[in-house]
C-alpha positions in Angstrom: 129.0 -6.8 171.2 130.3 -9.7 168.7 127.0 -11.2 166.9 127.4 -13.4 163.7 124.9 -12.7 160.5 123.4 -16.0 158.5 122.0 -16.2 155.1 118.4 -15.7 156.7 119.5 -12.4 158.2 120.3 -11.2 154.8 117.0 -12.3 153.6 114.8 -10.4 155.8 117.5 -7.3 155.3 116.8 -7.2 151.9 112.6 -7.1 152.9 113.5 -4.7 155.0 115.0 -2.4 152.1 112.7 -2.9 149.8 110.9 -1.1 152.5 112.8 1.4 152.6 113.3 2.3 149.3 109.5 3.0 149.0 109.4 5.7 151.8 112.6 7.6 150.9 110.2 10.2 149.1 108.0 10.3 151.7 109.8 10.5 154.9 112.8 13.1 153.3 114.1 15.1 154.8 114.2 11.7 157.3 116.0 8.7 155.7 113.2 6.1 154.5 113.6 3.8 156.7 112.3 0.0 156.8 111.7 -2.5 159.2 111.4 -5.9 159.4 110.4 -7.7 162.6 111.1 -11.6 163.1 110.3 -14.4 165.6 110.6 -18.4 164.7 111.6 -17.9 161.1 108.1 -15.9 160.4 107.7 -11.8 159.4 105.6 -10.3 162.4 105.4 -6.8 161.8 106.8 -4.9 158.8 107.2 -1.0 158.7 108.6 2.0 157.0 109.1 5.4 158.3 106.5 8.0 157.8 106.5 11.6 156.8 108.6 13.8 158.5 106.8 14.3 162.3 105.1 10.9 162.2 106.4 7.5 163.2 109.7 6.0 161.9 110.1 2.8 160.6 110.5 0.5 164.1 107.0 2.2 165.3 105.5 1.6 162.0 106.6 -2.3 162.3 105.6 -2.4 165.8 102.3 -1.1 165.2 101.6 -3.7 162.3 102.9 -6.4 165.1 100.2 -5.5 167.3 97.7 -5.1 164.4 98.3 -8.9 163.6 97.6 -9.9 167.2 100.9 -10.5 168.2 103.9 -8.7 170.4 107.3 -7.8 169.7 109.0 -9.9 172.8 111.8 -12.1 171.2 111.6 -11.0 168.2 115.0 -9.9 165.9 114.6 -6.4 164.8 116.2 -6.1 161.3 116.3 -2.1 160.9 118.4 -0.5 157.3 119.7 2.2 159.6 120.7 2.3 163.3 117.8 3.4 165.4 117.3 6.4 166.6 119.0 7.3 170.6 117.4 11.1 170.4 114.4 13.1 171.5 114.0 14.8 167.9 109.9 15.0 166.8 109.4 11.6 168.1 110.7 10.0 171.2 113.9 7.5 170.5 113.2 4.1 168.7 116.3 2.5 170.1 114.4 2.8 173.5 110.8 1.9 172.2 112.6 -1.3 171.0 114.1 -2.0 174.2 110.7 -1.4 176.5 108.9 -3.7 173.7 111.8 -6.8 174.6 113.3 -7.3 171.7 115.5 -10.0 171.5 117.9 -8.9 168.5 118.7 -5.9 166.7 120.2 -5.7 163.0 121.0 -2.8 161.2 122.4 -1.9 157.8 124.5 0.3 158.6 125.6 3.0 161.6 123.5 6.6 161.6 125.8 8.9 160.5 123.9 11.9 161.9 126.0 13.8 164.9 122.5 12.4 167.5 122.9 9.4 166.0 126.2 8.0 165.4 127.0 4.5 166.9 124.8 6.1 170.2 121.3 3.6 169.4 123.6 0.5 169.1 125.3 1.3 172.3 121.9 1.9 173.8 120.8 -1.5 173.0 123.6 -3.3 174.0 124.0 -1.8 177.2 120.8 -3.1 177.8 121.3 -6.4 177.5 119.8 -6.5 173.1 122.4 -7.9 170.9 122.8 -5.2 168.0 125.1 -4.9 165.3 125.1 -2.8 162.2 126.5 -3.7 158.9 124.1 -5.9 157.5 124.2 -5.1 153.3 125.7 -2.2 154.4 126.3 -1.1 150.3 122.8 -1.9 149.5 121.5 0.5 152.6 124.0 2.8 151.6 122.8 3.2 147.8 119.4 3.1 149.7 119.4 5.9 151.8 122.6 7.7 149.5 120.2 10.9 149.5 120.2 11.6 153.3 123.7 10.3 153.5 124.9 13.0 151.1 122.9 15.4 152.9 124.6 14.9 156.7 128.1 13.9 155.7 128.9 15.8 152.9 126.0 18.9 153.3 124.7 18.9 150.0 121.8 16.5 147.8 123.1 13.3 146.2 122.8 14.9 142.5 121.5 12.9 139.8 121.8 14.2 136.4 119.5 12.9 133.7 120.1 13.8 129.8 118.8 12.6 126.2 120.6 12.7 123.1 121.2 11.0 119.8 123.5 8.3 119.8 126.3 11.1 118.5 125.5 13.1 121.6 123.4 15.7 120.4 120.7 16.9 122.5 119.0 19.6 119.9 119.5 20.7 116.2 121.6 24.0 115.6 118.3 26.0 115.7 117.6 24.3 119.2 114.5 21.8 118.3 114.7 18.9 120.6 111.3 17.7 121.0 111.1 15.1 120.7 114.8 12.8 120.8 113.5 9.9 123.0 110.7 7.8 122.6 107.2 7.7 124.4 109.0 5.0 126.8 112.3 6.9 127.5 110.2 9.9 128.5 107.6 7.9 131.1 110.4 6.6 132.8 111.9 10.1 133.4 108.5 10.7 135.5 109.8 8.0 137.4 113.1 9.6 138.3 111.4 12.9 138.6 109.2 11.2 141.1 112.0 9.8 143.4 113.8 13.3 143.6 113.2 15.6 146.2 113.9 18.6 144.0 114.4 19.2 140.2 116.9 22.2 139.2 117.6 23.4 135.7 119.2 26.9 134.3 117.8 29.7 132.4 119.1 28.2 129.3 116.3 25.7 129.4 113.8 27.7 130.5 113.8 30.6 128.0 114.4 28.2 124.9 112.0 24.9 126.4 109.3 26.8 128.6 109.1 23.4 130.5 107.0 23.2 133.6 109.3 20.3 135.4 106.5 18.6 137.2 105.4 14.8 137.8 102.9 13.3 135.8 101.2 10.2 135.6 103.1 8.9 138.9 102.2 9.2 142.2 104.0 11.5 144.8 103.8 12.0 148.5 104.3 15.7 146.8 105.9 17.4 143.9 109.1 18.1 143.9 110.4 21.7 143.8 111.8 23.1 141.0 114.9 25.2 141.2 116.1 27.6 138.3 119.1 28.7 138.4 118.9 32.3 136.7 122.2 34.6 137.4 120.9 37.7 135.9 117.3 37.2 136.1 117.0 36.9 132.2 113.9 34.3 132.3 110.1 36.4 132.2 108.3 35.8 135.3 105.0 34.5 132.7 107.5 31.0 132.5 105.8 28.0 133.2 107.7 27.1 135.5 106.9 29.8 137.7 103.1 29.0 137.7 103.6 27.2 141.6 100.0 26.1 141.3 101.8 23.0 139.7 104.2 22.6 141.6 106.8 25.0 144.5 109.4 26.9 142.6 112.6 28.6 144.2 114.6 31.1 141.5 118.0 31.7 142.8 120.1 34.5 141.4 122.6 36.9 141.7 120.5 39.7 142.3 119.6 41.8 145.1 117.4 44.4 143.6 113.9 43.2 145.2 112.0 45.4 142.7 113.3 42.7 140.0 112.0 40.0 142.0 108.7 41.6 142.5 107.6 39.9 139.9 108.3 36.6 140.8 107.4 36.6 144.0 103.6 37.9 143.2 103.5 34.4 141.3 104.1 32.6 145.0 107.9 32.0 143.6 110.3 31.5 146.3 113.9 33.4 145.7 117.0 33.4 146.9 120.2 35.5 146.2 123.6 33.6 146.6 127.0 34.5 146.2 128.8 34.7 142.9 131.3 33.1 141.1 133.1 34.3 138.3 129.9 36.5 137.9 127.3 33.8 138.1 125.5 31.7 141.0 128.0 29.4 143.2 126.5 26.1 142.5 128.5 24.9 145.2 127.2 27.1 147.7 123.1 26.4 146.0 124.3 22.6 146.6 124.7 23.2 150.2 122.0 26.1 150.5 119.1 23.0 149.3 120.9 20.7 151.6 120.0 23.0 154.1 116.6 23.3 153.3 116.4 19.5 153.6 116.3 18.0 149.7 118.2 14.8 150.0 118.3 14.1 146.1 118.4 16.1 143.4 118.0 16.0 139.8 119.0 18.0 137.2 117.4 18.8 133.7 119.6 21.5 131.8 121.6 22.3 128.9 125.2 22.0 128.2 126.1 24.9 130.2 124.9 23.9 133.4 125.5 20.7 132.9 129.0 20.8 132.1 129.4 23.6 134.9 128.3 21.0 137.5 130.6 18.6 136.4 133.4 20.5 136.2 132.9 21.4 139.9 132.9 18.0 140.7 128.8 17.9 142.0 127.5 15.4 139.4 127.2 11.6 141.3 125.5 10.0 138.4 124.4 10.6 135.0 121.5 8.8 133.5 121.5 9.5 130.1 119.3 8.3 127.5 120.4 7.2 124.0 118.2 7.4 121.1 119.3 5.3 118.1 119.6 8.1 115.4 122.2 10.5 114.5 122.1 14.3 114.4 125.3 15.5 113.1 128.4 17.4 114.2 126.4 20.7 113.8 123.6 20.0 116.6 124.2 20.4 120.1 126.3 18.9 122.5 125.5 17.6 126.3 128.3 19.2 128.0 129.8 22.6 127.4 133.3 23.4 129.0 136.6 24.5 127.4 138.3 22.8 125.0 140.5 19.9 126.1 144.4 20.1 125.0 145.1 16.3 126.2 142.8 12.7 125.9 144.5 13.1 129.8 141.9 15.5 130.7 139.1 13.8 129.4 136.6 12.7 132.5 136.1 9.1 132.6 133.1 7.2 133.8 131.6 3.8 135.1 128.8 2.6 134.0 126.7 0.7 136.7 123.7 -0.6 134.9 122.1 -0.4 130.9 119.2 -1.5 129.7 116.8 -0.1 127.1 113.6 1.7 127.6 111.7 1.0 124.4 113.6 1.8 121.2 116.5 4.3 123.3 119.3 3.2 125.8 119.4 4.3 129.1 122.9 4.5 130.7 123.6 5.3 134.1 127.0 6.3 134.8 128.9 7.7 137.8 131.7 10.1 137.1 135.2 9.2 137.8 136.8 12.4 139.4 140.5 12.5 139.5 
């Protein structure tokens, strides 16, 4: 069904995914939905999906409808992802919105999950509710670009923060690194910690950093879990990061032997063993094995050898690397660690989408160019 979008319909979009980007935590492994409801040029209800079980977004803005002693008849339903057509833990919005007598429905974009999938648009429409999706489709796609990743492509969007000297160096030859960045640069890493579902580092890190990976000073629905990546099981079960009163740790590695994960596991550790590559974890393979397990985003705080491993497999989406304006040397140590290039052809280029500075450093965010 044809229906034409107006400057007002991108307005109350753009509520609507403010919305939305709020809740993405909190409702993942859902997408963070928001919703705007509208009758006679006035906002009537406004809502975002919930934790996972609870009500999504359209429910939530139905709810707050009713709350302000009004009802949903005639209103225009602007949603930042197709409703729902599907008995999953909650009976299907795209049906709630018809029973309530909607008069209009406009979504973001199509739900790109199999249940989903063009079905709540055709749901509406058949019964008589105008609906169209592709509203600020890019915007809802950057929105919910977590649970997107997740369901089409089966592994976490994979966000991969660094700091180094403005010569690229992220520690002196004898490995200090505390601290490169300023007070400001390092708050606003809580800030991307907070918005990631899961935080995954190697044993590199751990056994020359003993950091603990955990959220302070923000709020989170919960902590994220933190994933190390340790191959041969090299890093001593008294890390910090294996204390999971702080936070849920998973170790994954390469081996099998359960009296070497003992150890771990008596700290409330979770671990997993995957398959190898070239005698270490497949990252690939831990990509999809956390996809499965329902983390939508995930960021990554390593050393050059993970970090250049992940981009060399082509799993890095964005880098946001922080810039501090002093210089360490050719000596110190470098962000990335792969063999050496032959050709300036093979070098990896990259776009950067935004820059600003966070006190004193620079904070680029860049999004690898594969070829």
């Amino acid at each position: 069904m044809s229906l034409l979008l107006n400057g007002d319909d991108h307005a109350y979009m753009q509520q609507a995914l403010r919305l939305a980007a709020a809740a993405t935590r909190r409702a993942a492994p859902n997408p963070g939905v928001g919703c705007v409801l509208v009758r006679d040029g006035q906002v009537i209800g406004a809502g975002a999906t919930l934790k996972v079980g609870s009500d999504h977004a359209e429910i939530q803005a139905i709810k707050d409808c009713y709350a302000r002693g009004l009802t949903p008849a005639g209103a225009t339903a602007y949603v930042t992802l197709e409703p729902c057509s599907h008995h999953g833990r909650t009976p299907p919005c795209a049906e709630r919105l018809i029973k309530e007598g909607v008069a209009r429905v406009v979504a973001a974009m199509v739900d790109p999950y199999h249940e989903v999938a063009g079905r709540g648009i055709a749901l509406l429409n058949a019964a008589g509710i105008p609906a169209v999706a592709g509203c600020l489709q890019a915007e809802a796609e950057r929105v919910h670009r977590g649970f997107l990743s997740r369901v089409t492509r089966q592994r976490p969007w994979l966000t991969l923060k660094a700091a180094a000297t403005l010569d690229g160096k992220t520690a002196l030859l004898n490995g200090v690194s505390q601290w490169i960045t300023g007070p400001d640069a390092r708050r606003d890493v809580q800030q991307l910690r907070a918005a990631n579902c899961a935080i995954l580092t190697g044993s590199g890190t751990v056994l020359a950093d003993d950091p603990q990976l955990t959220v302070r000073d923000v709020a989170v629905p919960r902590p994220p879990l933190r994933v190390v990546v340790d191959s041969a099981l090299a890093t001593p079960p008294s890390a910090r990061i294996y204390d999971t009163t702080a936070a849920p740790t998973l170790l994954v590695t390469t081996i099998a032997d359960p009296a070497r994960h003992a150890p771990y596991l008596a700290r409330g550790v979770q671990l997993r063993v995957l398959a190898t590559q070239q005698g270490r974890v497949d990252l690939a393979a831990l990509l999809a094995s956390l996809a499965a397990d329902g983390v939508n985003e995930l960021m990554v705080e390593a050393g050059a050898g993970l970090n250049g491993a992940l981009v060399q497999a082509g799993l890095v989406d964005e880098i946001v690397l922080y810039l501090a304006p002093y210089l360490a040397g050719d000596a110190a140590r470098g962000l990335f660690a792969w063999p050496a290039l032959q050709s300036l052809d093979d070098k990896l280029p990259l776009q950067i989408t935004d820059s600003r500075m966070v006190g004193p450093d620079l904070r680029l965010t860049l999004q690898p160019r594969y070829l």
